[in-house]
C-alpha positions as CSV (number, residue, x, y, z in Angstrom):
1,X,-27.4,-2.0,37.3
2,X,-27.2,-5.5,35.8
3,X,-23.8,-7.7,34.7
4,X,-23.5,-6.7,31.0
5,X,-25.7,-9.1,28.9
6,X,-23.0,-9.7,25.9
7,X,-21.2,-12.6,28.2
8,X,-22.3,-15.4,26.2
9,X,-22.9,-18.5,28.6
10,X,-20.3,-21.2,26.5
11,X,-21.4,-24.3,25.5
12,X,-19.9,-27.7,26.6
13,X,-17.3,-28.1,23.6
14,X,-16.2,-24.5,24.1
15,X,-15.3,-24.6,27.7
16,X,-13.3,-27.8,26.7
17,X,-12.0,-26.1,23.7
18,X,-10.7,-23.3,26.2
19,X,-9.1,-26.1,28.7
20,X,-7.6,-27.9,25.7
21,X,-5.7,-24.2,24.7
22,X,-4.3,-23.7,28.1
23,X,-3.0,-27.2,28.0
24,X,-1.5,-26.8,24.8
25,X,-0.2,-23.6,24.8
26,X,1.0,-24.0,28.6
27,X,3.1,-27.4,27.1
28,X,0.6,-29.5,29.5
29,X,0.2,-31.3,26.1
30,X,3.2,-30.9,23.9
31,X,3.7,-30.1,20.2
32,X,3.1,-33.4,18.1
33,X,1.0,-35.0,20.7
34,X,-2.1,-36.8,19.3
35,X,-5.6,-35.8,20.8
36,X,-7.6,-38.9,21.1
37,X,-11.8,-38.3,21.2
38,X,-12.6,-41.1,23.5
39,X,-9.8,-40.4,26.1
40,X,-10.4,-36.8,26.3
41,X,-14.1,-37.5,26.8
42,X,-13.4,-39.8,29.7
43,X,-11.1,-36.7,31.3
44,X,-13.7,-34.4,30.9
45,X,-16.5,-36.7,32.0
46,X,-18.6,-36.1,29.2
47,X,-19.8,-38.0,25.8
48,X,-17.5,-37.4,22.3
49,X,-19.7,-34.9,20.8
50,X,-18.6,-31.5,22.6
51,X,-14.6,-33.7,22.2
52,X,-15.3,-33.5,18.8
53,X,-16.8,-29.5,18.5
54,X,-13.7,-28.3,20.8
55,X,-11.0,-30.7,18.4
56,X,-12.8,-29.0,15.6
57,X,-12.2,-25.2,17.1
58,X,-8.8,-25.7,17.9
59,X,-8.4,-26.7,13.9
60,X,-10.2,-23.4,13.1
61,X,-7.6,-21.9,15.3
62,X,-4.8,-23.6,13.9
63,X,-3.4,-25.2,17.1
64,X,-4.1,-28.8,16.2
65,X,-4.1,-30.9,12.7
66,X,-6.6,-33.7,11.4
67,X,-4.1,-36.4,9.5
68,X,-6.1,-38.9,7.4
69,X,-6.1,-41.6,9.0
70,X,-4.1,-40.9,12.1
71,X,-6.2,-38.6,14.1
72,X,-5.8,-35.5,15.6
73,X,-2.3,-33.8,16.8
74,X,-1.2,-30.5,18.4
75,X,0.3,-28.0,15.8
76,X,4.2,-27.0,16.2
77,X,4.3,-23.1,16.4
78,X,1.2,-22.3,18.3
79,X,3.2,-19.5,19.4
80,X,3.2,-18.0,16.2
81,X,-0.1,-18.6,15.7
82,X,-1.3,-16.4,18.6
83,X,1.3,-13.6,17.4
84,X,-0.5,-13.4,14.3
85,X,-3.9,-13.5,15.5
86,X,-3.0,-10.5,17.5
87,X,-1.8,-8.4,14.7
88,X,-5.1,-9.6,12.2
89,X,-7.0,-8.5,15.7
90,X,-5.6,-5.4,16.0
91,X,-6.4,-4.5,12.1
92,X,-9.8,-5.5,12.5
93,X,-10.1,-3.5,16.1
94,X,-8.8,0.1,14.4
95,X,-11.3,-0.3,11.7
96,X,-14.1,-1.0,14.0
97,X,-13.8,1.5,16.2
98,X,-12.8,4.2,13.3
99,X,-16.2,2.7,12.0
100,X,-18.1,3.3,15.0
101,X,-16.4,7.0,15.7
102,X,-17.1,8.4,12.2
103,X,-21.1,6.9,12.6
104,X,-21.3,8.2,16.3
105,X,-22.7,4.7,17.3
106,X,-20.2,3.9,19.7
107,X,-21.6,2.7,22.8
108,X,-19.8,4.5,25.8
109,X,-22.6,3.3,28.0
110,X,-21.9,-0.3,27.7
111,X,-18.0,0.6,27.4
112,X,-17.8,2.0,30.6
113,X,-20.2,-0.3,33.1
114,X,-18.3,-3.3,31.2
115,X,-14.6,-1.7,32.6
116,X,-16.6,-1.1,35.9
117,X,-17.8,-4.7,35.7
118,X,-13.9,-5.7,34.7
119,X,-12.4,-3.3,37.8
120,X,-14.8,-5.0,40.3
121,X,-13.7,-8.7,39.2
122,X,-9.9,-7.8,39.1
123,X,-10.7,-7.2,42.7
124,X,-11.9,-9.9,43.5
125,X,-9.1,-11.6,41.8
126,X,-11.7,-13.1,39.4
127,X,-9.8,-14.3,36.0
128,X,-12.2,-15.8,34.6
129,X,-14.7,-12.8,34.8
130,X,-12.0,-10.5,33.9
131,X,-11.6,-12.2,30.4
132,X,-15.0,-11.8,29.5
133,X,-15.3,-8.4,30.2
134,X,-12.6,-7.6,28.2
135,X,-14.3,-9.9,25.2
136,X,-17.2,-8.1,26.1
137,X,-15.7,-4.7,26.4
138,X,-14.1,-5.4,22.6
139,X,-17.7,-7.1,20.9
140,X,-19.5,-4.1,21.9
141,X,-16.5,-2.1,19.6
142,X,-16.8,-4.5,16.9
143,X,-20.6,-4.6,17.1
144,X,-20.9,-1.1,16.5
145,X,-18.9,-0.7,13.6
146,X,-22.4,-2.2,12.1
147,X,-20.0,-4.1,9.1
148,X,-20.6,-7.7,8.9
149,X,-17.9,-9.2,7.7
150,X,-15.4,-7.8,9.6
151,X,-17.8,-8.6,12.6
152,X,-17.4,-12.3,11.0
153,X,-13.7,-12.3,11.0
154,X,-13.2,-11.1,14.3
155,X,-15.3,-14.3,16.3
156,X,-13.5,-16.5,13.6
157,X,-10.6,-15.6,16.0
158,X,-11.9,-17.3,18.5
159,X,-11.2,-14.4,21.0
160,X,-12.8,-16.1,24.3
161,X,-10.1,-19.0,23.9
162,X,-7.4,-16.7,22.9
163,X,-7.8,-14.1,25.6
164,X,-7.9,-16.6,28.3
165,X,-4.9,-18.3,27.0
166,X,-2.9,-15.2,26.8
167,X,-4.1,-14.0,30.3
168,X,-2.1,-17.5,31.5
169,X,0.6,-17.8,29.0
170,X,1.3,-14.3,29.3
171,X,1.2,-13.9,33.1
172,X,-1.0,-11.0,32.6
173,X,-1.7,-9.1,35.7
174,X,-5.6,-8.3,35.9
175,X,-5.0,-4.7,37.3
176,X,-3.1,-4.2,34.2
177,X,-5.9,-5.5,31.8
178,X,-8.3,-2.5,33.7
179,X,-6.1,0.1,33.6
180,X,-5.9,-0.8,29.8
181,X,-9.1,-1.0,28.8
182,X,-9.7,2.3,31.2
183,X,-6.7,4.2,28.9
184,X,-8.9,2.6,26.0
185,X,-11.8,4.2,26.8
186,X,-10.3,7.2,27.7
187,X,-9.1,7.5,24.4
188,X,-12.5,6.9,22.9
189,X,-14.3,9.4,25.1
190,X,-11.9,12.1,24.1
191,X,-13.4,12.1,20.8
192,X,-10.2,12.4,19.1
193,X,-10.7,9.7,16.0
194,X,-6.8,9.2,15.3
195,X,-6.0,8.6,19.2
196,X,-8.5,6.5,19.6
197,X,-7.3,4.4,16.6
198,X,-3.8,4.7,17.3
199,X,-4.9,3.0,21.0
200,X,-7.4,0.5,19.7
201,X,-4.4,-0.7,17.7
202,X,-2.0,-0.7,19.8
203,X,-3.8,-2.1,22.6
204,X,-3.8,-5.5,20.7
205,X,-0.8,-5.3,19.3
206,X,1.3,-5.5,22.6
207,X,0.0,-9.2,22.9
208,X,1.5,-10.2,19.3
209,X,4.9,-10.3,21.0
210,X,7.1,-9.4,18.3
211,X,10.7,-7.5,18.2
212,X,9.0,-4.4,17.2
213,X,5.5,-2.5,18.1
214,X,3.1,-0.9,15.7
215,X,5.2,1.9,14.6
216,X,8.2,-0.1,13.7
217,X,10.1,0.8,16.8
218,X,11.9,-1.6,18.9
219,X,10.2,-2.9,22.0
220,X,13.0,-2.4,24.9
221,X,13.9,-6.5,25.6
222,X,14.2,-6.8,21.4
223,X,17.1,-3.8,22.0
């Protein structure tokens, strides 16, 4: 059985993109700090053109600003940023897979070797690999909700960066991101269309970090 083919191979300016988030979200590079094209290139050993697709990402993502004349500087409140993303995330996610349940086009083949694929790299301790399974595991959602623009919003998200910066920023322990994705999948295969919502929901909306979860309760450390 082969790796599952929706891992897209990332170009130069996204892997620098993804470096740049961990930096900036881990405080390695500090709110206000200005990004400078040439300097970054000489870090990353590389020429100013992928610099300049990764600085233009992270303004898509709203973790840096272009000022007119001054350059490029990290955002204040990146925090929030990924908070919100979460809970726009978890909108788009329900609808997809309430989508792909009512059409019968979800694709439990795919669903299930991609948490197989996810289980074997938590083992090996693989982060990396883990990340993009779980991408992987959520496309293959969003795909088959066969609607377009919602498709559109959720890679406008940026959800490689994101997930790999939450895995660090969040100390996220891999054997927890399986057993996840596993309930997940459970969930879908029951064939139950509310549960399966109510999980695809939820499931994104733990990472938005806020005093209270989905259904307005408070989460125990906001108590």
């Amino acid at each position: 059985m082969t790796e599952p083919s929706q891992v897209t191979r990332l170009t130069l300016g996204q892997q620098i993109r993804d470096m740049l988030v961990v930096d900036i979200v881990s405080g390695a590079i500090p709110p206000g700090e200005r990004l400078v094209e040439t300097k970054l290139a000489a870090r990353f050993g590389t020429s100013q053109a992928p610099v300049r697709e990764a600085l233009r990402e992270l303004e898509a993502m709203r973790m840096v600003e272009t000022r007119p004349r001054r350059g490029t500087f990290v955002r204040h409140f990146v925090q929030q940023t990924l908070r919100e993303s979460y809970v726009v995330r978890a909108a788009l996610e329900e609808t997809a897979t309430r989508l792909a349940m009512l059409a019968g086009t979800m694709p439990l083949a795919e669903l299930r070797e991609t948490v197989t694929t996810m289980r074997s790299a938590a083992r090996r301790n693989d982060d990396d690999a883990v990340a993009k399974a779980s991408v992987a595991f959520h496309r293959h959602i969003i795909e088959a909700g066969h609607n377009e623009l919602l498709r559109l919003s959720w890679e406008a998200l940026q959800i490689e960066a994101r997930t790999a910066v939450t895995m660090v920023a969040a100390e996220v322990k891999l054997k927890d991101v399986v057993r996840d994705h596993a309930a997940l999948l459970a969930a879908i295969e029951s064939g139950n269309l509310e549960t399966a919502c109510r999980h695809a929901r939820d499931h994104q909306w733990h990472y938005a970090d806020l005093p209270h979860d989905a259904h307005g309760r408070l989460r125990p450390q906001a108590s």
